[in-house]
C-alpha positions as a printed Julia matrix, in Angstrom:
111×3 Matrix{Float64}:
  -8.66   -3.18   31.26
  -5.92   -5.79   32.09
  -5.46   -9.03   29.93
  -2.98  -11.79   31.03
   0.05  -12.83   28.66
   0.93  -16.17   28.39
   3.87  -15.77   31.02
   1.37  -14.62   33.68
   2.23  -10.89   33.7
  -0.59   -8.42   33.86
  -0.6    -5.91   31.06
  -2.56   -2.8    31.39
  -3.96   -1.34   28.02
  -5.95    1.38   29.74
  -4.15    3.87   29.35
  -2.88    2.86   26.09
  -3.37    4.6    22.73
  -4.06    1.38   21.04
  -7.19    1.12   23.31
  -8.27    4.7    24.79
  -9.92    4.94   27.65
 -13.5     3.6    27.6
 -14.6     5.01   31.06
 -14.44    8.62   28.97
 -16.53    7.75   25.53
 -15.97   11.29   24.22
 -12.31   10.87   24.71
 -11.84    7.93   23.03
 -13.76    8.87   19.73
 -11.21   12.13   19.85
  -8.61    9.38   19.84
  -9.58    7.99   17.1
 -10.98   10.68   14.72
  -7.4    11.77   15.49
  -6.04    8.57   14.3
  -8.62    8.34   11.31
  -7.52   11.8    10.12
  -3.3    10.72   10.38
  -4.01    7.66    8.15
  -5.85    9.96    5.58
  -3.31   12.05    4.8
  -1.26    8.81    5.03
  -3.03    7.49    2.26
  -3.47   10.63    0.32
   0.1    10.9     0.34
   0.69    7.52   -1.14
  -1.95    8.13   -3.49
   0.04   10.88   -5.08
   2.92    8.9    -5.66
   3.81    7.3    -9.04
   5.66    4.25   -9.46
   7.01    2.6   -12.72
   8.22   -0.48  -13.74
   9.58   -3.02  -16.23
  10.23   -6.71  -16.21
  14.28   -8.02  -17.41
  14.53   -6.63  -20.75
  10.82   -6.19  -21.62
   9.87   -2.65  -22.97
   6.72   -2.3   -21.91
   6.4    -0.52  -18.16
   3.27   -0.05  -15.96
   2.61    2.73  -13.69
   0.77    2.65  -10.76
  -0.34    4.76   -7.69
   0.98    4.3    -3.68
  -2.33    2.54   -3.09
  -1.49    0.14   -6.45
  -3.9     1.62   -8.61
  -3.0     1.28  -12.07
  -2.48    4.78  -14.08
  -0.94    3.84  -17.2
   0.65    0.98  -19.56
   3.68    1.96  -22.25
   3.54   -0.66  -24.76
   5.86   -0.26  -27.58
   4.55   -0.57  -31.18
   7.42   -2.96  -32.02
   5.72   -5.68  -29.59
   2.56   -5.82  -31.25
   4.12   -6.17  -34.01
   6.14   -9.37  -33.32
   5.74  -13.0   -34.8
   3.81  -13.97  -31.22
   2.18  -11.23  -29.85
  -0.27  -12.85  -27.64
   3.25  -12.89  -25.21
   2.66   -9.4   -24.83
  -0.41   -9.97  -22.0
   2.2   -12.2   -19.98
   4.69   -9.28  -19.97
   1.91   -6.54  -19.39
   0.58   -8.37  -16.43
   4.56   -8.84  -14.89
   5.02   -5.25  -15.36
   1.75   -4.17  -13.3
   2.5    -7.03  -10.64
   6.57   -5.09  -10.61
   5.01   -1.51   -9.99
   2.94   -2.59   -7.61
   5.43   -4.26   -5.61
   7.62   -1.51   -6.0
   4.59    0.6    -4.46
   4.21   -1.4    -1.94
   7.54   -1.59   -0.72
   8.05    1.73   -0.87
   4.98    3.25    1.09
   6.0     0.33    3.55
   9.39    2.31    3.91
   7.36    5.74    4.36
   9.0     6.73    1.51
C-alpha cells in the first residue's frame, strides 16, 4: 500500500507496523492483539499511580489516578468553617483540575 505525500514521494506503509500487512489477515490481528496487550499494561500502570495536588496556598488537595480518576479530596475543617465557605467548591474544583494535570503530564513523560 503506497500513498503519495504532498512533495510527490512514494511512501510505502506495507511493511510498516503502523499498518501490518493486509495480504496476511492472521498476521496483522497478531500485530495488533500485540499492540492491544502493550497499551494495557500501559494503562494499568498509570492506573496505579497516585497523584496529589494543591492550588497557591489553599489547604485542601485532590488525588487522582494516571488515567485522572478522582480517589480522594482533603478538605480541612478550618475551611468550612470560614466567614464564606461557598469559596471552598472554587478551590476543590482547582485542586482536582491541578492533579489531573499533574497526571497527565506525568504519564505523558512515562513516568
Amino acid at each position: 500500500m503506497s500513498h503519495e505525500e504532498s512533495d510527490g514521494k512514494s511512501l510505502d506503509t506495507t511493511n510498516s507496523p503502523l499498518h501490518p500487512n493486509q495480504s496476511h489477515p492472521s498476521e496483522a490481528r497478531a500485530v495488533y492483539m500485540q499492540r492491544i496487550a502493550e497499551l494495557k499494561r500501559t494503562l494499568q500502570a498509570g492506573a496505579q499511580r497516585r497523584y496529589s495536588a494543591k492550588v497557591g496556598d489553599a489547604p485542601i488537595r485532590a488525588t487522582v489516578d494516571g488515567t485522572g480518576k478522582l480517589l480522594g479530596i482533603e478538605v480541612p475543617d478550618a475551611c468550612l468553617k470560614q466567614a464564606h465557605p461557598q469559596g471552598v467548591s472554587e478551590e476543590i474544583v482547582a485542586a482536582i483540575r491541578a492533579a489531573r494535570a499533574l497526571a497527565a503530564r506525568e504519564q505523558a513523560k512515562g513516568k
